[in-house]
N, C-alpha and C positions, 0 to 999 in steps of 0.2 A: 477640254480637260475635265475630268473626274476629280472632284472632290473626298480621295480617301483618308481614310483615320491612320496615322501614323505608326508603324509596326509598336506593337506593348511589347514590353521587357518582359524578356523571358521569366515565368515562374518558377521561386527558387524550388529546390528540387526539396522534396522532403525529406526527414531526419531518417538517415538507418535505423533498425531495430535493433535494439540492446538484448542479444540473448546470452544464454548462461552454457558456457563450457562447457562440454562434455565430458573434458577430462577431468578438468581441475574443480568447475563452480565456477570461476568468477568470469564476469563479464566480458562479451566480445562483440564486436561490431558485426551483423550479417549484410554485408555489404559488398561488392567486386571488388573494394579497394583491401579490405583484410581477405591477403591471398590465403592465408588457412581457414578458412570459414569451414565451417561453426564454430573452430578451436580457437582460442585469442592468443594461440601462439605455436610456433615448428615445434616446438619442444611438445605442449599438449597433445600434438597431430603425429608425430611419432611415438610415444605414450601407447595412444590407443591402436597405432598402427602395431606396435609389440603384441599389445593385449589378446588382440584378432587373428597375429600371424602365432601364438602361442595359443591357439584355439581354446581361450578363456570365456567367446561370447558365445557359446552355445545353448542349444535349448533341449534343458531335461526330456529325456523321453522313458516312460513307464519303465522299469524292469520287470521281463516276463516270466509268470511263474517256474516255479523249479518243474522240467520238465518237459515245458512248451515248445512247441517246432519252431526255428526258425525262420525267418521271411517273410515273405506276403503271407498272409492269412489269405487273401482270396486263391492265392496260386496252390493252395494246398488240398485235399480231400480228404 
C-alpha cells in the first residue's frame, strides 16, 4: 500500500468582477449566475435592446459633397 496525501479541498472559486452597466452605470455581476450580463438587470437589457432595434447605435459616416456620385468610389470611372 502507497502512502498518499489526502485529496485538498477544493479552492474556493474566485470573486466575480464588478462591472458597470451599460445601460443604467451601476453595478453588475459578470458572472453565469447574472443571466443578463453585462446588464444588472431585464429591464437594463431591454433598454438597450430598444435603443439598437430603434437604430440609435450607429456610426456616423461622412456626408458627401454636394454633387458627388453615389456608391463605391472604386466601382466608378
Amino acid at each position: 500500500m502507497t502512502n498518499t496525501p489526502p485529496p485538498s479541498p477544493a479552492a474556493p472559486k474566485p470573486a466575480a468582477p464588478i462591472v458597470r452597466c451599460p445601460s443604467c452605470g451601476g453595478r453588475s455581476v459578470f458572472s453565469p449566475e447574472n443571466r443578463w450580463r453585462p446588464f444588472c438587470s431585464e429591464r437594463c437589457r431591454q433598454i438597450d435592446l430598444g435603443a439598437w432595434a430603434n437604430e440609435e447605435f450607429r456610426v456616423p459616416s461622412p456626408v458627401p459633397p454636394e454633387g458627388a456620385p453615389y456608391g463605391d468610389p472604386r466601382e466608378q470611372d
